[in-house]
C-alpha positions in Angstrom: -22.0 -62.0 0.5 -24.9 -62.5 2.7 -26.1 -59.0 2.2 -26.1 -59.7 -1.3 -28.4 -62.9 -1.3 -30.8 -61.0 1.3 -31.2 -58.0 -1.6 -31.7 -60.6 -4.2 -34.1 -62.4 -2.2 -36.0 -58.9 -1.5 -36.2 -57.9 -4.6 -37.5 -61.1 -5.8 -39.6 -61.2 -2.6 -41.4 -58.1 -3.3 -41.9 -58.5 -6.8 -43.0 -62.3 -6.1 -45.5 -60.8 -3.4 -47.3 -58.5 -5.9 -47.2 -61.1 -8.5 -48.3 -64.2 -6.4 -51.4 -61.7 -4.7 -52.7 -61.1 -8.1 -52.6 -65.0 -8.7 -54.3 -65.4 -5.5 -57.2 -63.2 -6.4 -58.5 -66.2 -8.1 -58.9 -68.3 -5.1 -61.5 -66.4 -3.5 -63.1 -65.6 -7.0 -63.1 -69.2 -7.9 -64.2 -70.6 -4.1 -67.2 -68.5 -4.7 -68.2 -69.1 -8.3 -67.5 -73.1 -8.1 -68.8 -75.9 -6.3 -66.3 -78.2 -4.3 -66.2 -80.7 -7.2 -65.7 -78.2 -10.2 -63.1 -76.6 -7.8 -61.4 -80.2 -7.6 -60.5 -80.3 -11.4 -59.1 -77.1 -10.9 -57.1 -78.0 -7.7 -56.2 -81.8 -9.9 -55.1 -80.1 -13.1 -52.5 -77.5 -11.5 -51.4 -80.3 -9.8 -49.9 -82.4 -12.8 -48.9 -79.4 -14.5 -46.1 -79.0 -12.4 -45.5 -82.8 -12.7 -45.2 -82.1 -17.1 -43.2 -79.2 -16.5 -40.3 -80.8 -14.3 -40.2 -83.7 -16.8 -40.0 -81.4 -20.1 -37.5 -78.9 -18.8 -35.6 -82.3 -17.8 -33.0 -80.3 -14.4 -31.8 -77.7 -17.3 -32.4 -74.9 -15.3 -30.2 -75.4 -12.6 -27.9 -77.2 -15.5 -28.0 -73.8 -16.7 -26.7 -72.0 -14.0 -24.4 -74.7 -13.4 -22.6 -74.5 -16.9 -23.0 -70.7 -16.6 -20.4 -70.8 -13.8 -17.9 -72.8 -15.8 -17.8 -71.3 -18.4 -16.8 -67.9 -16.5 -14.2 -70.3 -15.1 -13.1 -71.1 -17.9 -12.5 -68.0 -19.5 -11.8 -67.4 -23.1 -15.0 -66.0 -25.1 -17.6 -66.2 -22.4 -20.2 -64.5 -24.2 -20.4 -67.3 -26.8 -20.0 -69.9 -24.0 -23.3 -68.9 -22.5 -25.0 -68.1 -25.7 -24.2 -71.7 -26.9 -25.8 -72.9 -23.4 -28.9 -71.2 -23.9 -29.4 -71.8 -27.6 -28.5 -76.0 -26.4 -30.9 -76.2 -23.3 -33.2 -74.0 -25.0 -33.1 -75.8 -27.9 -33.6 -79.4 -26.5 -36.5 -78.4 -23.6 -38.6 -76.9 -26.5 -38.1 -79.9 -28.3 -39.4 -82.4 -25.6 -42.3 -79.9 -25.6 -43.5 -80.3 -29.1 -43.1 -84.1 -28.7 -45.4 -84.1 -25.5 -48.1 -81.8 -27.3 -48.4 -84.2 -30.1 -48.5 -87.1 -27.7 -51.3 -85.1 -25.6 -53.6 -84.7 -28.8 -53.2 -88.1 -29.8 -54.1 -89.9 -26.8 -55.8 -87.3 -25.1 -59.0 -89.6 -25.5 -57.3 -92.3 -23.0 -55.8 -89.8 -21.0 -59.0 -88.4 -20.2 -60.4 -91.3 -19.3 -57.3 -92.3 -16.5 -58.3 -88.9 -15.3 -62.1 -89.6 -14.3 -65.3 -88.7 -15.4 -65.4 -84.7 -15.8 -62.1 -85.2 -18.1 -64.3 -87.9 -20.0 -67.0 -85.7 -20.7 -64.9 -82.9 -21.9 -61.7 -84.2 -23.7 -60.7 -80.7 -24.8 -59.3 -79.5 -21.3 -57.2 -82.6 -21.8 -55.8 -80.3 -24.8 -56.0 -76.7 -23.6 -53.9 -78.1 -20.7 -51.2 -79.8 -23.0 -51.0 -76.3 -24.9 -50.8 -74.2 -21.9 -47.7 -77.0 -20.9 -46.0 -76.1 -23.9 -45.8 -72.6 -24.2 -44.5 -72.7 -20.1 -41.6 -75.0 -21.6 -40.7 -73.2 -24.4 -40.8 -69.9 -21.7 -38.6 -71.8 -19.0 -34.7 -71.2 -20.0 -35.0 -67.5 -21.1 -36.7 -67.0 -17.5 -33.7 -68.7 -16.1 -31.3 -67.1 -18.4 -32.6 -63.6 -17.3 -32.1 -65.0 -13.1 -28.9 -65.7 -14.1 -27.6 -62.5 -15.7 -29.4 -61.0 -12.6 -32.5 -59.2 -14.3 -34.5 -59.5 -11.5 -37.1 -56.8 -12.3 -37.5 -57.7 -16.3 -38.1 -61.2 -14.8 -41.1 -60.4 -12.6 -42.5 -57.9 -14.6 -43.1 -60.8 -17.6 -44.3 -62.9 -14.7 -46.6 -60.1 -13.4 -47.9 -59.4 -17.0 -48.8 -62.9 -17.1 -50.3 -63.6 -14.0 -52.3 -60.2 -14.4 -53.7 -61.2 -17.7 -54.3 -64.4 -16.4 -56.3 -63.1 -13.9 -58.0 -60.7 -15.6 -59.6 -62.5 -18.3 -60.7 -65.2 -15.9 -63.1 -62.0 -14.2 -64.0 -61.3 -17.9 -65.2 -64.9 -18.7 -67.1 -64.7 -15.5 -68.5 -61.4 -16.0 -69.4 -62.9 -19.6 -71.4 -65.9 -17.7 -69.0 -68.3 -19.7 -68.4 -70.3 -16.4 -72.1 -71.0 -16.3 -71.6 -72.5 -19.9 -71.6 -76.3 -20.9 -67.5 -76.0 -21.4 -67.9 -74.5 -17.8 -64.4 -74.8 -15.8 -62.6 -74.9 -19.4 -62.5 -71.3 -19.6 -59.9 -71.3 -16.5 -58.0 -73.1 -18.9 -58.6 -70.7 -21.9 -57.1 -67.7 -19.8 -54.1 -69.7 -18.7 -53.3 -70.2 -22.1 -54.0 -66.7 -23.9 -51.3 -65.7 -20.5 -48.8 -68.3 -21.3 -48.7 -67.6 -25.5 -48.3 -63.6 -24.7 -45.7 -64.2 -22.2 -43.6 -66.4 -24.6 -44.1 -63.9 -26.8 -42.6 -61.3 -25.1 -39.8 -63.3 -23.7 -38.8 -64.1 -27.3 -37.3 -60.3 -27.3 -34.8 -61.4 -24.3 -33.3 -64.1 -26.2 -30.8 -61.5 -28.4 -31.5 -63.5 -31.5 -30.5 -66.3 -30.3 -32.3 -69.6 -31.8 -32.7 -73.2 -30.1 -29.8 -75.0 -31.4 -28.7 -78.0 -29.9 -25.0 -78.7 -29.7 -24.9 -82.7 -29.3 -21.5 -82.9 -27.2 -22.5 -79.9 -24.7 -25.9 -81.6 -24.4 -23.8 -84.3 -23.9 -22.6 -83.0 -20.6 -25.2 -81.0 -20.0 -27.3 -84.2 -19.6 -24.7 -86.1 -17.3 -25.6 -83.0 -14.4 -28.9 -82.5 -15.1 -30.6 -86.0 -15.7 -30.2 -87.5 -12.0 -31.5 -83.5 -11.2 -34.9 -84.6 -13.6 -35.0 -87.8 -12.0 -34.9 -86.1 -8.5 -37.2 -83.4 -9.4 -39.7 -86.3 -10.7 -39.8 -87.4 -7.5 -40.0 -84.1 -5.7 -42.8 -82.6 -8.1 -44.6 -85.9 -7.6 -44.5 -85.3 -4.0 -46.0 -81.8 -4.4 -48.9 -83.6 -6.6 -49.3 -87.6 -4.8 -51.3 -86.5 -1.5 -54.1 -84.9 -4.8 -53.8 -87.8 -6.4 -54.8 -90.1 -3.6 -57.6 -88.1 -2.5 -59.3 -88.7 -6.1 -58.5 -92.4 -6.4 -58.3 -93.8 -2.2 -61.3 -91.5 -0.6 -64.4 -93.5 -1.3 -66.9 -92.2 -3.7 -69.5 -91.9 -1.2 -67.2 -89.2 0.2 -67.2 -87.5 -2.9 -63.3 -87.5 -3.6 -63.2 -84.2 -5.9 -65.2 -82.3 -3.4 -62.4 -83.7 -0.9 -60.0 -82.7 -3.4 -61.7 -79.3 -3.8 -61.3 -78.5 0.0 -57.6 -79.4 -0.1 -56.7 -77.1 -2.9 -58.6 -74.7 -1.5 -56.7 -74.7 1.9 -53.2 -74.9 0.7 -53.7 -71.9 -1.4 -54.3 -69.9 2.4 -51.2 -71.3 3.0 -49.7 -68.7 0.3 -47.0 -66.6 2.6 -44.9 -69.2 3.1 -45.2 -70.3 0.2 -44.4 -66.9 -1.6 -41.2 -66.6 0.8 -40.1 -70.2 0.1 -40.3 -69.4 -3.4 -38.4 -65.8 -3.3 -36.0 -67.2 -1.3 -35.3 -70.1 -3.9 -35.5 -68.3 -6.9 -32.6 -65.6 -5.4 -30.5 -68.8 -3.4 -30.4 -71.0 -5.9 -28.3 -69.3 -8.8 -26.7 -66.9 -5.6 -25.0 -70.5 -4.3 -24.1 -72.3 -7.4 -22.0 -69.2 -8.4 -18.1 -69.6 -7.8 -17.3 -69.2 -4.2 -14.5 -70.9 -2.5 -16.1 -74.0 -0.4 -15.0 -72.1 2.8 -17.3 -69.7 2.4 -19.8 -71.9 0.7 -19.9 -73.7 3.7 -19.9 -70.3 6.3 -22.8 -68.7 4.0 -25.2 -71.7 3.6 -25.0 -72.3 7.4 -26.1 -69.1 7.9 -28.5 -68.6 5.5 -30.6 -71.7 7.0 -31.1 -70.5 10.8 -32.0 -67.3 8.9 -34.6 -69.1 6.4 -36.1 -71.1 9.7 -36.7 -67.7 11.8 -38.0 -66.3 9.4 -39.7 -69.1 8.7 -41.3 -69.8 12.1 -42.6 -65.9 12.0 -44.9 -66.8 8.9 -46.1 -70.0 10.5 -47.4 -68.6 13.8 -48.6 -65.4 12.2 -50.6 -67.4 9.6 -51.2 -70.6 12.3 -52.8 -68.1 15.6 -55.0 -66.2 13.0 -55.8 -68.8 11.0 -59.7 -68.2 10.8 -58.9 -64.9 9.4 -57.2 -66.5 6.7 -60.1 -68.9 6.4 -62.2 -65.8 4.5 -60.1 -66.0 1.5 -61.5 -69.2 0.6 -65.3 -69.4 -0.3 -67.5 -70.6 3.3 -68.3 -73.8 1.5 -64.5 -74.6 1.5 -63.9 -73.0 5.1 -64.4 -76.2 7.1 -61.1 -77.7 6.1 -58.9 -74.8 7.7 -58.4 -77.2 10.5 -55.7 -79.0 8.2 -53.7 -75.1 7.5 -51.0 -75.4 10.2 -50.1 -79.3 9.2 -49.6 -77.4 5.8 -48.0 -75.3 7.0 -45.2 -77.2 8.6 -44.7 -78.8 5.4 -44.0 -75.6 3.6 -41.2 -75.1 6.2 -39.5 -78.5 5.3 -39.5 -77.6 2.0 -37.1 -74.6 2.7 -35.2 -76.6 5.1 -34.0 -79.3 2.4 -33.5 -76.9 -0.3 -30.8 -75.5 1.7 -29.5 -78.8 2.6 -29.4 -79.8 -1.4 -27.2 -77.0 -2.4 -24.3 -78.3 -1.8 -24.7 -81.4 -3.8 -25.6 -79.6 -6.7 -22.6 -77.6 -6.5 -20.4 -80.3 -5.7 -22.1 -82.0 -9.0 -23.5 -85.1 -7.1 -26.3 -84.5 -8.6 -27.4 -88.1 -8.2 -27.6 -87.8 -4.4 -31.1 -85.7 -5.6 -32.8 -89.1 -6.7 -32.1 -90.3 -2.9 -33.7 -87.3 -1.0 -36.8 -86.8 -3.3 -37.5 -90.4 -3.5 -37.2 -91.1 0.1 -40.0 -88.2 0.4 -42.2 -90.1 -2.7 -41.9 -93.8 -1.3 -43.1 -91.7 2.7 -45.9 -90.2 0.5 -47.2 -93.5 -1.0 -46.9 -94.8 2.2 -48.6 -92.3 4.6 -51.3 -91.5 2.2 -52.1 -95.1 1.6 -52.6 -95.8 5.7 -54.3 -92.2 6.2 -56.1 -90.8 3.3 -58.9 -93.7 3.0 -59.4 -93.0 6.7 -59.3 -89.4 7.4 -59.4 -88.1 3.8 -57.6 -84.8 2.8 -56.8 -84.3 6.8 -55.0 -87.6 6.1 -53.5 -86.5 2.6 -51.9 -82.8 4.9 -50.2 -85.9 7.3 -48.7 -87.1 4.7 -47.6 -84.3 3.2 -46.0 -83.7 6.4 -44.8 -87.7 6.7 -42.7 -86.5 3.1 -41.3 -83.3 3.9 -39.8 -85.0 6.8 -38.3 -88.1 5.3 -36.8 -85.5 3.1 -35.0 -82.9 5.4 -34.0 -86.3 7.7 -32.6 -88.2 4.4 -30.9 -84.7 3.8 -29.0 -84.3 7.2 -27.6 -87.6 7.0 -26.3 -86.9 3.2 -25.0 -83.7 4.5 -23.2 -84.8 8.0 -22.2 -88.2 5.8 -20.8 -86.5 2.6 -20.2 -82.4 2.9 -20.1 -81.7 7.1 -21.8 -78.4 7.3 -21.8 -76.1 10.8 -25.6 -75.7 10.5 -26.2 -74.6 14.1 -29.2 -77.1 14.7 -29.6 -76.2 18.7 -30.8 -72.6 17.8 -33.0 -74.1 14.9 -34.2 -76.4 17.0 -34.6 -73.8 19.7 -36.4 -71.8 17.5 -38.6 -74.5 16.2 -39.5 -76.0 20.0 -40.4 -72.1 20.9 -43.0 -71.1 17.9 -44.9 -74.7 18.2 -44.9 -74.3 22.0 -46.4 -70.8 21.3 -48.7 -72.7 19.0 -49.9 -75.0 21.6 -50.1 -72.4 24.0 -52.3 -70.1 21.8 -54.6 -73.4 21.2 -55.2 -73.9 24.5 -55.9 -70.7 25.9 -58.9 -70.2 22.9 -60.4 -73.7 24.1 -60.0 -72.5 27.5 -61.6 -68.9 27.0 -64.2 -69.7 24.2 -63.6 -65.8 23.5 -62.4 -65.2 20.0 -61.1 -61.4 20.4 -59.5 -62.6 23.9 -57.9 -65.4 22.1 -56.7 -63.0 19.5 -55.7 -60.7 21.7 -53.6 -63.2 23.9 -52.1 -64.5 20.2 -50.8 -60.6 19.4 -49.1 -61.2 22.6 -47.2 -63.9 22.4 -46.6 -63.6 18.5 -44.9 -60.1 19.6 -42.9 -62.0 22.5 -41.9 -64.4 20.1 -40.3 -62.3 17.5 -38.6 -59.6 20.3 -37.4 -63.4 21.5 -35.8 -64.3 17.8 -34.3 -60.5 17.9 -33.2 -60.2 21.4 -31.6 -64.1 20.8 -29.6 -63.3 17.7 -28.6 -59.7 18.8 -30.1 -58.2 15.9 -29.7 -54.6 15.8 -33.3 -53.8 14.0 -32.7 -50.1 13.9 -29.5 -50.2 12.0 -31.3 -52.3 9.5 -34.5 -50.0 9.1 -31.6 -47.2 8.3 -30.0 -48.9 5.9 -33.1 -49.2 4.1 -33.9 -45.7 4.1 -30.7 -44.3 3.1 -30.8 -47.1 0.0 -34.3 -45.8 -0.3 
């Protein structure tokens, strides 16, 4: 069963790699062409969007899958089963769309004005933004319908399409010197949403003529597993988008909080590998373990898939953490003095992983409400952490506390686990191999302070990376050459 998540996830990972490296692109392209301000609406907007999207697709996606299982439990006309789902959740996230668009051109006056001065002075991103919000919506359940009927490569290939377009009319605009125009940063806008309306478009041919149709008493139940699931993901999407937040509003003005805010975008973005593996790795895990397995296995199988996810894991941090000044030149050199921050990032991204694991089995055991407890235990660390650090330090202070939440999270999720659902994780070797990458970290730091040499240092951090990973192989018993010819002979 293993084997069958691991294809999953490298399927999705591969695909996800391409996709996310052509989304990349415009972080160097926009660090170059921006200042640190304009680069901080950017960095604020794609921050909220996130924040819209979790509250207008309201948990239905996992509800999805969810109700996808049951009804092949069930039996009977599956077919119609599922196709009554999609046309429900379909139906009622595209709804809450429409309502929020309407809402966003009515007030979008005010809203600019809670959102600071370069919103004032151009109300219209306020509006591209809600369009761009609404089309993603509307988008949102066939993408999941297509995860779950495992259509892994018509998934990514609409995502590529749209991330490609995406990108490449944001070089056109440029190359058209429509950046340099009074609507300025709006273009980035424009692109997103000329990407989002041709990828719904396309989607729209997945759907087998089905139409949103909302069947009140399946919504019904539907809602019961999904709302605490919104609630939670409030709170965890809020997380993802509070340290942004409180740079704008707590970093004094003389500190120039969007250029602050600027420099933080900027550096997470470097933080893209783990982020690309955290997100492969979800979007294979998470329909892959609320399928129907017996909770013997469920338990064997999500043991086992953590350790795996935390090696792999730790490989990303230190190869991304002891080279990090390499990474530093996909960003633009005004934006390179905050890679000091990139391995406090980092660590984060690796707690995000680790919880996601550890909330699988209350979705599948329905407790759905025991989401509201771990995200908001990582929200009310946020608020607090950001509040002590951020008017201090600034967006080093903001990383803490990104840090600060991820933890509150995986410790809130332990307890929940060990309390309600006793799973064999096999913390000693986690912890093993968590205690061996950050002393390899540590190590690596002092020996470049000690020798001052930057191809020493690099060459020393080869070394030990190497040593590391034959450590992680050696520990586990891995047999790597069985596994490279098992690829070829599937190749």
């Amino acid at each position: 069963m293993l084997e069958k998540l691991a294809k999953q996830t490298a399927v999705y990972g591969i695909s996800t790699i391409v996709v996310r490296f052509l989304s990349y692109l415009l972080t160097p392209y926009y660090t170059r062409i921006f200042e640190q301000g304009t680069y901080g609406v950017v960095t604020d907007v794609y921050a909220l969007i996130p924040l819209a999207l979790t509250l207008l697709t309201m948990g239905m996606e996992s509800s999805y899958f969810r109700f996808s299982a049951r009804a092949e439990e069930a039996g009977g006309d599956v077919r119609a089963a599922k196709r009554r789902l999609f046309a429900t959740t379909w139906g009622v996230t595209s709804l809450a769309a429409v309502v929020f668009l309407l809402a966003v051109l009515l007030f979008r006056g005010g809203i600019s004005r809670l959102m600071g001065p370069a919103y004032v002075a151009h109300p219209e991103y306020v509006a591209w933004v809600g369009a761009i919000i609404l089309f993603d919506v509307w988008a949102c359940i066939p993408f999941a319908r297509l995860r779950e009927q495992g259509r892994a490569m018509t998934y990514v290939g609409f995502k590529a399409l749209n991330v490609a377009l995406n990108v490449a009319l944001a070089f056109a605009f440029g190359a058209a010197g429509l950046f340099a125009t009074d609507f300025g940063v709006g273009w980035v806008f424009v692109a997103n949403f000329i990407a989002s309306l041709v990828t719904w478009g396309l989607i729209l041919t997945t759907a087998d003529r089905t139409l949103p149709r909302i069947d009140r008493k399946l919504l019904g139940a539907v809602f019961v597993y999904s709302l605490p699931l919104l609630v939670g993901g409030l709170a965890g999407t809020a997380n993802e988008f509070l340290d942004r937040q409180l740079i704008k509003y707590l970093v004094p003005a003389s500190a120039d909080p969007m250029a602050q805010l600027g420099l933080y975008g900027a550096i997470t973005k470097i933080a893209v590998v783990m982020m690309l593996f955290y997100q492969m790795y979800r979007l294979a895990a998470e329909p892959f373990f609320l399928s129907n397995f017996k909770k013997s296995d469920f338990v064997t199988m999500n043991a086992a898939a953590l350790k795996y996810y935390v090696m792999a894991s730790m490989l990303i941090f230190l190869g991304i953490a002891l080279f990090r000044d390499v990474f530093a030149r996909i960003v633009g050199r005004d934006f390179r003095e905050g890679i000091y921050i990139l391995p406090v990032i980092l660590g984060a991204n690796v707690l995000t992983g680790v919880w996601l694991n550890l909330s699988f089995w209350y979705k599948r055991e329905e407790r759905t409400s025991l989401a509201i407890v771990v995200t908001g235990s990582g929200l009310v660390a946020m608020f607090a952490f950001g509040c002590w650090l951020i008017p201090a330090w600034g967006y080093y202070g903001a990383a803490w506390a990104r840090l600060a939440s991820e933890s509150a999270m995986v410790a809130v999720s332990w307890w929940l686990n060990r309390r309600f659902f006793p799973t064999p994780y096999a913390w000693g070797r986690i912890g093993e191999y968590v205690a061996a990458a950050l002393a390899v970290f540590f190590l690596s730091e002092g020996v470049m302070r000690l020798t001052g040499n930057i191809v020493a240092g690099y060459a020393f951090n080869i070394v030990v990376f190497a040593l590391y990973a034959a450590y992680l192989i050696r520990r586990e018993r891995i047999d790597v050459g069985a596994m490279v010819r098992a690829a070829l002979r599937r190749g």
